[in-house]
C-alpha positions as CSV (number, residue, x, y, z in Angstrom):
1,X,52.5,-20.5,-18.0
2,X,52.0,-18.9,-14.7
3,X,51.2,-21.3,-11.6
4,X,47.6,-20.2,-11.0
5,X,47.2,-21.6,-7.4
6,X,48.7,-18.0,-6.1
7,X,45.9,-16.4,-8.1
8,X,42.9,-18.3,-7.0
9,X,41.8,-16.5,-4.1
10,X,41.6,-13.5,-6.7
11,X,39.5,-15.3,-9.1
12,X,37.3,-17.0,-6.3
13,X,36.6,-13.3,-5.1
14,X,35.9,-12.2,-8.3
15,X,33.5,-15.2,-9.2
16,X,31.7,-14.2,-5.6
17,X,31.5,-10.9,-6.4
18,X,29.9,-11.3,-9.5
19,X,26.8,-13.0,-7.8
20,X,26.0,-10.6,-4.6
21,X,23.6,-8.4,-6.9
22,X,20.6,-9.2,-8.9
23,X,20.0,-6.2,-10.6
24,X,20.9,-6.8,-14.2
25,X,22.7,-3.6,-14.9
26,X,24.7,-3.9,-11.6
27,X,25.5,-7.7,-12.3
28,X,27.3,-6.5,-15.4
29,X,29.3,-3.7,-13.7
30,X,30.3,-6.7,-11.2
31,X,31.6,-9.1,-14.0
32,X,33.7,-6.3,-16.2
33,X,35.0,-4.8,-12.9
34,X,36.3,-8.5,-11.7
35,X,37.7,-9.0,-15.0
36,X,40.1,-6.0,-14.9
37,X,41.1,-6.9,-11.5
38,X,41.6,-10.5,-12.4
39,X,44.3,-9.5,-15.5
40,X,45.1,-6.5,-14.4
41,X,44.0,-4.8,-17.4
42,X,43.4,-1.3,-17.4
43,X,40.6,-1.6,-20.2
44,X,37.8,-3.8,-19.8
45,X,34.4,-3.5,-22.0
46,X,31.5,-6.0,-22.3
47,X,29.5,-5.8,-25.5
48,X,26.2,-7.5,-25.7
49,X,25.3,-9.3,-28.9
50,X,21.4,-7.8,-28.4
51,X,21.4,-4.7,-26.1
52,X,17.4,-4.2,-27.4
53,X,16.5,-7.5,-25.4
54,X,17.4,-5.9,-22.1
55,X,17.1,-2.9,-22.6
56,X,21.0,-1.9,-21.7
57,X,24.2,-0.5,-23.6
58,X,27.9,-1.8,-24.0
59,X,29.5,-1.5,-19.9
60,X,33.0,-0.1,-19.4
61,X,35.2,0.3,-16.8
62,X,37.8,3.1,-17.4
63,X,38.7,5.1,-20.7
64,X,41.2,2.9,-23.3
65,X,44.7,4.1,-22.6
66,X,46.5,5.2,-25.5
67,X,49.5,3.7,-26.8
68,X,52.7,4.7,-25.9
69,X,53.7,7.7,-28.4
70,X,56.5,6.5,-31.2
71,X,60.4,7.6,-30.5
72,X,61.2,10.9,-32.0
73,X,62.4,10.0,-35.7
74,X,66.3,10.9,-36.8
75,X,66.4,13.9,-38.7
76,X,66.6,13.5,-42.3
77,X,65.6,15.6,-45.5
78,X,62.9,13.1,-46.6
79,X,59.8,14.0,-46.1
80,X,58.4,12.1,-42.5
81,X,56.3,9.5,-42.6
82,X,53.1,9.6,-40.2
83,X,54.3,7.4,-37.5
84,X,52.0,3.7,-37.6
85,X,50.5,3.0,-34.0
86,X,51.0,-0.1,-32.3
87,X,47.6,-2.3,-31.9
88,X,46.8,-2.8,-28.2
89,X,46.7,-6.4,-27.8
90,X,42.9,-7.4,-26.3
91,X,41.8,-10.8,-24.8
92,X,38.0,-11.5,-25.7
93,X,36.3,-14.2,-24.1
94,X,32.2,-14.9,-24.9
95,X,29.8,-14.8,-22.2
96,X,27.0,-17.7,-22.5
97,X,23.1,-17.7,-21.1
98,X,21.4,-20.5,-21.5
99,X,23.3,-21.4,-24.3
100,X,23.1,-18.4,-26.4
101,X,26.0,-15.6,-26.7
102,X,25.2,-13.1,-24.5
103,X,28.2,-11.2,-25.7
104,X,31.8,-10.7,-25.6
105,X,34.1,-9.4,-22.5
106,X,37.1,-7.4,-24.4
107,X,39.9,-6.6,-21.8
108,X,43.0,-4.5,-23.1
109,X,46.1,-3.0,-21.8
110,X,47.8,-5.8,-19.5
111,X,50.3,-3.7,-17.0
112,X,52.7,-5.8,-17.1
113,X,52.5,-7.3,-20.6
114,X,50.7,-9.4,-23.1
115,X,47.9,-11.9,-21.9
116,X,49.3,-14.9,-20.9
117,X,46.8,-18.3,-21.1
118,X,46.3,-18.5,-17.4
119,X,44.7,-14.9,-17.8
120,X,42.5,-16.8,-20.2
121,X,41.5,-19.8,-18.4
122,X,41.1,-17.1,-15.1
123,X,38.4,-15.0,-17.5
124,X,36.8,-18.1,-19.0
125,X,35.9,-18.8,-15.4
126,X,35.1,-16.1,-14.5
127,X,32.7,-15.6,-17.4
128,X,31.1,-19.4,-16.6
129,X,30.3,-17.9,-13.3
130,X,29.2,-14.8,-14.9
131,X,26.6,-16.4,-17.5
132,X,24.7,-18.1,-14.5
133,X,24.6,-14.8,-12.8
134,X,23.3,-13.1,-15.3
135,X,20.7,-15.8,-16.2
136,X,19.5,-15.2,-12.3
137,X,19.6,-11.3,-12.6
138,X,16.9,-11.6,-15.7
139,X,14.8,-14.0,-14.0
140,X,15.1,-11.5,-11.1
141,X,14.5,-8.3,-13.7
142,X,11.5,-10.0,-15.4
143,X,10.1,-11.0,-12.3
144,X,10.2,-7.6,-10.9
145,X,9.2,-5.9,-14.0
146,X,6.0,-8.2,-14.2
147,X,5.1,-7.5,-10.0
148,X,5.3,-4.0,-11.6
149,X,3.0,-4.0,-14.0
150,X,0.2,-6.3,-12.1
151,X,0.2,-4.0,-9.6
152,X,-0.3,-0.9,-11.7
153,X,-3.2,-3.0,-13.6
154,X,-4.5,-3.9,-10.3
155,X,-4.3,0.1,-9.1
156,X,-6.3,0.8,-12.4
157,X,-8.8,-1.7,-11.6
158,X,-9.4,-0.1,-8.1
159,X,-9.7,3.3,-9.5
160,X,-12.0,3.0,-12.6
161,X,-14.0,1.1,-10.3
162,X,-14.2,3.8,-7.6
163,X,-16.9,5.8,-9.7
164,X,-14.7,7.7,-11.6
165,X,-16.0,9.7,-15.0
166,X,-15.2,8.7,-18.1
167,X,-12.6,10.9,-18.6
168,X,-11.0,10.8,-15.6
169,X,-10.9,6.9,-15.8
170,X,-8.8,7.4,-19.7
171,X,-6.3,10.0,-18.0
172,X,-6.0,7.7,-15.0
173,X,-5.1,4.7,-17.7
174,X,-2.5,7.1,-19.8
175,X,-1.1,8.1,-16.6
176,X,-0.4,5.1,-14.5
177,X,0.9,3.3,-18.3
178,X,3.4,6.1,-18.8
179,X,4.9,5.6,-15.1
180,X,5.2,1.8,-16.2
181,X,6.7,1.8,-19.1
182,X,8.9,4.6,-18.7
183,X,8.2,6.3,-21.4
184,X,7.8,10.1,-22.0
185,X,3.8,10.0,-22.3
186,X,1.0,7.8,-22.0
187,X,-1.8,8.5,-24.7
188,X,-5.1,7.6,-25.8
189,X,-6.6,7.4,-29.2
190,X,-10.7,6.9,-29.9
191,X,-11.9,6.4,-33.3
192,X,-13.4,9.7,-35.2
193,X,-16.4,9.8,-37.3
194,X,-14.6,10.7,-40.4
195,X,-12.3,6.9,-39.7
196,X,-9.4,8.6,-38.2
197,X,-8.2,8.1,-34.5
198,X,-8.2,11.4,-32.5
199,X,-5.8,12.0,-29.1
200,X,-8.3,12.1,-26.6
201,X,-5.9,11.7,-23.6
202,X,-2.4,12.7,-22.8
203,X,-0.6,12.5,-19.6
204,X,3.3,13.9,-20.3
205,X,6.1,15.3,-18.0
206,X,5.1,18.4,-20.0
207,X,1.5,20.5,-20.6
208,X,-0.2,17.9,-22.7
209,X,-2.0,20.7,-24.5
210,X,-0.5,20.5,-28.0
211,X,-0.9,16.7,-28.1
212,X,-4.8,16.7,-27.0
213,X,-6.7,16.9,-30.3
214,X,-4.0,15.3,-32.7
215,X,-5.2,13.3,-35.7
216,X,-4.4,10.1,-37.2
217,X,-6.0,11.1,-40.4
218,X,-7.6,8.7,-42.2
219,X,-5.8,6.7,-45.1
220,X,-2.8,6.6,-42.4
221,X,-0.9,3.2,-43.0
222,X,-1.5,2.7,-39.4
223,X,-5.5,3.2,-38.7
224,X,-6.1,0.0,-40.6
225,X,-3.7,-1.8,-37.8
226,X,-5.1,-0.1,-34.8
227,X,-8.8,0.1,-36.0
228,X,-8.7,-3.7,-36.3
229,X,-7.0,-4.2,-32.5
230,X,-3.7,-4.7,-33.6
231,X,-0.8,-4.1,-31.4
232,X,2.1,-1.7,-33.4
233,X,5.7,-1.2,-31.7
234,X,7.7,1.5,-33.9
235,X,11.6,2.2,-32.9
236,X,11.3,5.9,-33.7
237,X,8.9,7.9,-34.5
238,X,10.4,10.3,-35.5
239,X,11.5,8.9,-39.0
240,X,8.4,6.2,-39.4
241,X,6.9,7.1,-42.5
242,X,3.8,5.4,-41.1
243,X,3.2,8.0,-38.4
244,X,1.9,11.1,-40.0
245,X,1.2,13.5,-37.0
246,X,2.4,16.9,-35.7
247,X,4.1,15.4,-32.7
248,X,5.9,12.4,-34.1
249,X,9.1,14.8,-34.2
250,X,9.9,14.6,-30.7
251,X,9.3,11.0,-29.8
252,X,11.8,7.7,-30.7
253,X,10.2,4.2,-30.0
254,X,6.9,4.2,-29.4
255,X,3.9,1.0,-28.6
256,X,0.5,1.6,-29.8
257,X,-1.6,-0.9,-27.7
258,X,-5.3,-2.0,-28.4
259,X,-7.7,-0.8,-25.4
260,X,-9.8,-4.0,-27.0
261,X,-12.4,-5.9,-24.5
262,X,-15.0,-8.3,-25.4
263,X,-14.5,-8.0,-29.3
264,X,-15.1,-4.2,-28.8
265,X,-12.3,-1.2,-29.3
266,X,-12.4,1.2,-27.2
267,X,-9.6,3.2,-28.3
268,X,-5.1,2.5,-28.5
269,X,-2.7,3.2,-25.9
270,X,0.3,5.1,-26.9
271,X,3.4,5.0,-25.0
272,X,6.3,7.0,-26.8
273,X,9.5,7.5,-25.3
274,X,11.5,10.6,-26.0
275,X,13.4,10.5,-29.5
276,X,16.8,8.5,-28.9
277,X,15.5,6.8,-25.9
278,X,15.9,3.2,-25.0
279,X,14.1,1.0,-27.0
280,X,11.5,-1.4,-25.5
281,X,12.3,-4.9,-24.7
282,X,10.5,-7.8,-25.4
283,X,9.6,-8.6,-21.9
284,X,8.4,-4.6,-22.1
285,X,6.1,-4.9,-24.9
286,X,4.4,-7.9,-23.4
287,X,3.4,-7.0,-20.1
288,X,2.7,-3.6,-21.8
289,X,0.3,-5.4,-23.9
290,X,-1.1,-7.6,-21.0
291,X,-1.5,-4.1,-19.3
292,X,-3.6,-2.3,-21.6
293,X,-5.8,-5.6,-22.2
294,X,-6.9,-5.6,-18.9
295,X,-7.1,-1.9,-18.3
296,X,-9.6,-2.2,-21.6
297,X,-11.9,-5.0,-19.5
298,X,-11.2,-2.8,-16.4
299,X,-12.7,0.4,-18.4
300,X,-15.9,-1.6,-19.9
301,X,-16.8,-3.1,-16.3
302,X,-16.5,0.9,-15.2
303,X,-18.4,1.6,-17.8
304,X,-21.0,-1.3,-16.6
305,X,-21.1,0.0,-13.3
306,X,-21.7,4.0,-13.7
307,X,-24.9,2.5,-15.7
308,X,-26.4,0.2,-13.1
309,X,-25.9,3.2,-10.4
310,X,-27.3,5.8,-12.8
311,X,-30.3,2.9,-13.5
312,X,-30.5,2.6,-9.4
313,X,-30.9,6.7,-9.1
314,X,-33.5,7.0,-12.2
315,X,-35.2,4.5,-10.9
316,X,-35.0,5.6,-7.3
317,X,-36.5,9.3,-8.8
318,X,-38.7,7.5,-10.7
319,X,-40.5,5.9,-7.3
320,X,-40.4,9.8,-5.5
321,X,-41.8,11.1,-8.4
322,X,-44.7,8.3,-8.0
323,X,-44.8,9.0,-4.1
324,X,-45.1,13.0,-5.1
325,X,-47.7,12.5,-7.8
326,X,-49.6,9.8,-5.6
327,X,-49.4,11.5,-2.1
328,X,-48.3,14.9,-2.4
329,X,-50.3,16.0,-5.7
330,X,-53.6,14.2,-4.6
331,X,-53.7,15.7,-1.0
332,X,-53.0,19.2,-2.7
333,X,-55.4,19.6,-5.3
334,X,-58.3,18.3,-2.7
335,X,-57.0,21.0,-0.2
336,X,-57.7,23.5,-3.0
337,X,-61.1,21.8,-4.0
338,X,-62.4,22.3,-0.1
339,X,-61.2,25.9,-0.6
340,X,-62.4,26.8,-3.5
341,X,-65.8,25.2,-1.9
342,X,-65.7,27.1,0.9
343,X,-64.7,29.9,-1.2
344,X,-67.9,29.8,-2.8
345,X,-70.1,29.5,0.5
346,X,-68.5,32.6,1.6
347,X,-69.1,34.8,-1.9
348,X,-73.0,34.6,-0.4
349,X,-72.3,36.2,3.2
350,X,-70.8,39.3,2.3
351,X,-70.2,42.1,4.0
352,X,-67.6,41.3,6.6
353,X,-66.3,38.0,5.1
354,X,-65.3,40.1,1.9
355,X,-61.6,39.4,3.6
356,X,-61.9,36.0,3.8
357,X,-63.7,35.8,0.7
358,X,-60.4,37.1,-0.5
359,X,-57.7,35.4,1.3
360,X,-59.0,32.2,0.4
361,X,-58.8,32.9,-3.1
362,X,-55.1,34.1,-2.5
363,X,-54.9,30.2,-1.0
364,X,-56.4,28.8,-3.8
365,X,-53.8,30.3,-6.2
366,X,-50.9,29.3,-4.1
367,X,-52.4,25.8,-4.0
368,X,-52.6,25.6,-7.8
369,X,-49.0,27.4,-8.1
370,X,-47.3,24.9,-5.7
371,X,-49.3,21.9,-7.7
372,X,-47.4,23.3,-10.6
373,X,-44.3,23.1,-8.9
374,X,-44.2,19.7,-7.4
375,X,-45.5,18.3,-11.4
376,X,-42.3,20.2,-12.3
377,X,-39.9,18.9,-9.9
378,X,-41.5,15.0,-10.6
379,X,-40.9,15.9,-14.4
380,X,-37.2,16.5,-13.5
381,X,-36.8,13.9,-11.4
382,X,-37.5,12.0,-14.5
383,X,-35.2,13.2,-16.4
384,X,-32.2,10.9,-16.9
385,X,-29.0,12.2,-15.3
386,X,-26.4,13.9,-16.8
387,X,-28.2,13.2,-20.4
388,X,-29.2,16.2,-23.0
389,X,-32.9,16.2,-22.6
390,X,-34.6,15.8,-25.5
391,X,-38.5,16.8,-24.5
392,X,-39.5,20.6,-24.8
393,X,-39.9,20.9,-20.9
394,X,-36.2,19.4,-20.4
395,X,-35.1,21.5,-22.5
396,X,-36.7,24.8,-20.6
397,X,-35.9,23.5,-17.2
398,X,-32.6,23.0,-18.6
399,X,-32.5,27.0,-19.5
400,X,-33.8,27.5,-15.9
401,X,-31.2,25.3,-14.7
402,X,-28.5,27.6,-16.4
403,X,-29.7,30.6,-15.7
404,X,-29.6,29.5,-11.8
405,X,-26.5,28.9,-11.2
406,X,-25.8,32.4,-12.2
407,X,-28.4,33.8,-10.4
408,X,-27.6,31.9,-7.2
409,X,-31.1,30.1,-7.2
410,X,-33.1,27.7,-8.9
411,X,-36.0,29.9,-10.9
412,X,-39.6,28.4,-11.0
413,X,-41.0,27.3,-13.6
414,X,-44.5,26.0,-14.4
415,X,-46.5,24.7,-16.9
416,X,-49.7,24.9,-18.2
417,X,-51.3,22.6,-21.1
418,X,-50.3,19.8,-23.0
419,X,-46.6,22.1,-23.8
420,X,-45.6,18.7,-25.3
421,X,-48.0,17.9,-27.8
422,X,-49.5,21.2,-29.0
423,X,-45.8,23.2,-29.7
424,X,-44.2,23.0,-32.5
425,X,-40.2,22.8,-33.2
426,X,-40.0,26.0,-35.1
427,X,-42.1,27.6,-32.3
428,X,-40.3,26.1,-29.1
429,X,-37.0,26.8,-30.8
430,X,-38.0,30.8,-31.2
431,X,-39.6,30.1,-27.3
432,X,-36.3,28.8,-25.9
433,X,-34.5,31.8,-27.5
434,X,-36.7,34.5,-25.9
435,X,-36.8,32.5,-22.6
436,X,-32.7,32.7,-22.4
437,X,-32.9,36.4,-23.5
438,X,-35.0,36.9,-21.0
439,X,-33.5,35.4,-18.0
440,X,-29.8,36.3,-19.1
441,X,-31.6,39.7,-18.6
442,X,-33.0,38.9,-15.7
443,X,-29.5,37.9,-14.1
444,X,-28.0,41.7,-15.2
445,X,-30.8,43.1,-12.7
446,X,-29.8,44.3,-9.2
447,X,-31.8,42.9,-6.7
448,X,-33.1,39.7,-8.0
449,X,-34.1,37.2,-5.5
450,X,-37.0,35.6,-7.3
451,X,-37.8,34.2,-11.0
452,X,-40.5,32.4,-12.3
453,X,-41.2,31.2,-15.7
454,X,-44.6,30.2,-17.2
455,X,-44.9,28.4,-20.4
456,X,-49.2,28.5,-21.4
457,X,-50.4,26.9,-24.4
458,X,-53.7,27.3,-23.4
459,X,-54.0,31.4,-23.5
460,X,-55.4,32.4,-27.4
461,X,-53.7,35.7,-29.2
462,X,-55.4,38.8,-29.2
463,X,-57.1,37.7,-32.6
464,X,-58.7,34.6,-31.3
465,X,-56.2,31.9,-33.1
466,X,-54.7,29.6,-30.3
467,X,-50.9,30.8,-29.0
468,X,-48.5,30.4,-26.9
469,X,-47.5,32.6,-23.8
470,X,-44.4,32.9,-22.4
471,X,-44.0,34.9,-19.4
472,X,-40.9,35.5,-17.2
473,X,-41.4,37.3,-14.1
474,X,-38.6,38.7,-12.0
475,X,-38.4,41.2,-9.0
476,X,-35.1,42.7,-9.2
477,X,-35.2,46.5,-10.1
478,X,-36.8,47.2,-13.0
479,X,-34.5,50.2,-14.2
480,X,-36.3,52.0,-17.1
481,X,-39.4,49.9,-16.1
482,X,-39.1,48.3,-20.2
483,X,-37.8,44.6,-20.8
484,X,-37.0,42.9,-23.9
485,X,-39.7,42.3,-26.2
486,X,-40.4,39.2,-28.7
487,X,-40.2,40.4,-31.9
488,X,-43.0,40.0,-34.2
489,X,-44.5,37.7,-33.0
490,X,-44.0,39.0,-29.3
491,X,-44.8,40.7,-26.1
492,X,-43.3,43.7,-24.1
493,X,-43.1,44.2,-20.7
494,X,-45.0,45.2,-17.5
495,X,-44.2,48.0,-15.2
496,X,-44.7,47.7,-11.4
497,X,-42.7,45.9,-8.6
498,X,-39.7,43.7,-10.4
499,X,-40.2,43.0,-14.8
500,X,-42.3,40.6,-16.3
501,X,-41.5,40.0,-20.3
502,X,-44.6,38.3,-22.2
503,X,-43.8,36.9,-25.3
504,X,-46.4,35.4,-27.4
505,X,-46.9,33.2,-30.5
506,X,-48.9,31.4,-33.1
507,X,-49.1,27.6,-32.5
C-alpha cells in the first residue's frame, strides 16, 4: 500500500470541494469530479439507487475509454476467433444519506494501473463527506422548492382577489401552476352535466386551442377519482390506459390535483409534462398538492368577494332608483299636472293664446315622455348585473342594449301598461323577434341618430279585442319610405321624416 500522507492535501481539497455548492445537481458534479481526480481515473459515474426522488439522472464525467485493442493474431489457416475484450477493472464505493444508499460512485480506468486500497479508503472518504453534502443540498433543494411554491400561492391569492373574472382567475391559476411545476401545461377541468369533466382552461408554451373543450368522458376510470377530490399522479400519459383523451399522446407524467375547498369541487388541476419528461418527485407532488388546495380556498373567497361588490352596486342602484322614483318622478309628474292645468285655463282664451295653448301641450308630452324614461332607467338600474334578465322588460332593454352598441347610442325605450302582467310568452317571444328585426334594420339606415321603442299594452286592435303595439321609431333615411312589417299579425310602416315600424298583436 501506498503512504497516503503525500495524497492528503488531494483528498482534503476534494472533500472541500464537494461542499462549496448547494444546488443538488451541482453537488453531484462536485463529488464525481473529486473522485476522478483523487484516483486518477479517467471514468467516473455516479448512479442513484432512486433518480425519481430527486428528480435527476446517473452524472458522468468523461466518455468510458475503450480498452486497449488485442495484438494482431499469427497467421494461420484456422478460421480466427473474435478476439475476447479485457474487462476494465472499476472501483465502486456506496454513497449514504441519512442512512439509506443514495447510490453507487463507479470509477474506471486508473492511468497508471489497478486500484490499489488507499484509492479505496481516499473514495470512502471522500463519499462520507459527500453523503453529508448531499443531505445539506436537499434540505437546501426542498427548502427552495417550497419558498417557490408559497410564493406562487401567495401571488394567486393577490390576483383572484384583485377583482378578477371568473375566467381570468382559472387561467391565472393554470398559468402560475405550470410555471411551478415545470411542466408543459397547466389545465383545468369542471364537471359536465352529462358526469364527465370538460377542459375549461389551458395555459401551454403552445396555442392552447386544441386542448380547450377536451372531454373526460364519462365511465372514464379516472372521473370516479377526480369527481370524489382525489389527487391522481400518472408517469405517462401517454400509455395510461386510464386517460382516454385526444391529447394524452403528447404528454408523459402528469398530476391531476383537486381544486377542492370547504367540501366543495370546483374543478382538477392538471399539470402534464411533455412525454419523456422528468418525472415528478415526491417533494413535487406535495407542494403541488398544497398549491392547488389553497388556490381552490383562494378561488371560493374570489368568488365570495365579486358577490358582496356586486350586492354593494345592486344595492347601491337599488337606493338611486328609490331617490329617482321618490324625487325625480314625483316632481315630474306634478310639473305636468300644473301644465296640463294651465293648459286647460288657456283652451278658454283663445285667439292669441292658440300658441301657447299649443306649446304647452308639446310640454306636457315631453313631461310624460321623460317620466317614461327615468321609470325605464330605475327599472334597469334594478336589474342585477351581468345576469340574463329574466322579466319581459329586461329582456327588451336588453335588445335595446344590443342594438346600441352598434348604433353608437343607447335607443329609448318606454313603456306603457302593466307589459308584465298582461303579455304572454308566445306573444313577447314573437314581440322580441320583430323588435330585433326592427332595430337590426334600423342600424343598416344612414343617418340614424335617434331610436325609440314603445311597447303599449294598452292600445286595442282595429277590431276592438285588446293588443299589443309595438312601435319602433327611427330618423335615419327612410330609402323606399317602406319598413319591415309583422306578419300576420302585424303592422307596416309610416312614411314621413325617418321610419317608424308598428307591429301589432292579440294579447
Amino acid at each position: 500500500m501506498h503512504d497516503p500522507v503525500p495524497r492528503l492535501p488531494s483528498l482534503l481539497e476534494a472533500v472541500l470541494s464537494v461542499g462549496t455548492d448547494l444546488e443538488l445537481r451541482a453537488t453531484l458534479q462536485h463529488i464525481v469530479d473529486a473522485a476522478a481526480e483523487l484516483t486518477e481515473a479517467r471514468y467516473a459515474a455516479l448512479d442513484m439507487t432512486d433518480p425519481g426522488r430527486d428528480g435527476l439522472t446517473g452524472i458522468r464525467t468523461a466518455e468510458r475509454p475503450e480498452p486497449p485493442e488485442p495484438p494482431e493474431p499469427p497467421e494461420s489457416t484456422e478460421s480466427p476467433k473474435p478476439p475476447e475484450l479485457p474487462e476494465l477493472p472499476e472501483l465502486v464505493v456506496p454513497i449514504h444519506v441519512d442512512d439509506e444508499v443514495f447510490g453507487d460512485l463507479r470509477l474506471a480506468g486508473k492511468r497508471d494501473g489497478p486500484f490499489t486500497d488507499e484509492d479505496e479508503q481516499l473514495v470512502r472518504v471522500l463519499a462520507t463527506r459527500a453523503g453529508i453534502a448531499l443531505g445539506n443540498a436537499r434540505l437546501y433543494e426542498t427548502a427552495r422548492q417550497r419558498e417557490r411554491w408559497i410564493e406562487g400561492a401567495a401571488a394567486v391569492t393577490t390576483a383572484l382577489l384583485s377583482g378578477e373574472s371568473a375566467a381570468d382567475a382559472l387561467m391565472t391559476v393554470a398559468e402560475r401552476a405550470r410555471r411551478l411545476a415545470e411542466a408543459s401545461a397547466g389545465v383545468i377541468l369542471q364537471p359536465t352535466e352529462d358526469g364527465g369533466m370538460e377542459i375549461v382552461t389551458a395555459s401551454t408554451l403552445d396555442a392552447p386551442g386544441d386542448i380547450v373543450g377536451v372531454v373526460i368522458e364519462p365511465g372514464s376510470p379516472l372521473l370516479g377519482q377526480l369527481l370524489g377530490g382525489e389527487a391522481v399522479f400518472i408517469d405517462d400519459s401517454a400509455t395510461d390506459h386510464r386517460m382516454a383523451t385526444r391529447v394524452r399522446h403528447r404528454f408523459g407524467p402528469s398530476m391531476m390535483l383537486p381544486l377542492q375547498a370547504g367540501g366543495r369541487l370546483l374543478g382538477t388541476l392538471a399539470l402534464p409534462r411533455r412525454r419523456g419528461g422528468r418525472p415528478y418527485t415526491a417533494v413535487e407532488r406535495l407542494l403541488a398538492t398544497q398549491f392547488a388546495s389553497q388556490a381552490a380556498l383562494a378561488l371560493v373567497h374570489a368568488e365570495a368577494q365579486h358577490s358582496r361588490e356586486r350586492l354593494a352596486v345592486y344595492e347601491d342602484r337599488d337606493r338611486i332608483a328609490r331617490d329617482l322614483h321618490d324625487l325625480v318622478v314625483q316632481r315630474l309628474f306634478a310639473t305636468g299636472m300644473m301644465l296640463e292645468s294651465t293648459q286647460r285655463r288657456s283652451a278658454g282664451t283663445g285667439g292669441t293664446d292658440k300658441d301657447v295653448h299649443a306649446m304647452l301641450g308639446r310640454a306636457v308630452d315631453e313631461l310624460q315622455s321623460t317620466v317614461q324614461e327615468v321609470r325605464t332607467a330605475i327599472f334597469a338600474l334594478q336589474q342585477p348585473p351581468a345576469d340574463a334578465p329574466i322579466t319581459f322588460r329586461g329582456k327588451v332593454l336588453r335588445e335595446a342594449a344590443g342594438a346600441g352598441a352598434v348604433l353608437g347610442f343607447q335607443p329609448s325605450t318606454r313603456f306603457t301598461g302593466a307589459v308584465e302582467n298582461r303579455l304572454a310568452e308566445p306573444v313577447a317571444g314573437r314581440l322580441l323577434t320583430a323588435l330585433r328585426r326592427a332595430l337590426t334594420a334600423a342600424s343598416r339606415r344612414a343617418g340614424v341618430s335617434r331610436v325609440e321603442i314603445t311597447v303599449d299594452v294598452t292600445a286595442p286592435l282595429p277590431d276592438g279585442r285588446p293588443g299589443v303595439r309595438l312601435t319602433v321609431f327611427d330618423d335615419g333615411e327612410a330609402g323606399n319610405g317602406h319598413a319591415e312589417g309583422g306578419g300576420s299579425e302585424g303592422g307596416g310602416a309610416e312614411g314621413g321624416a325617418g321610419t317608424t315600424v308598428t307591429w301589432r298583436s292579440p294579447l
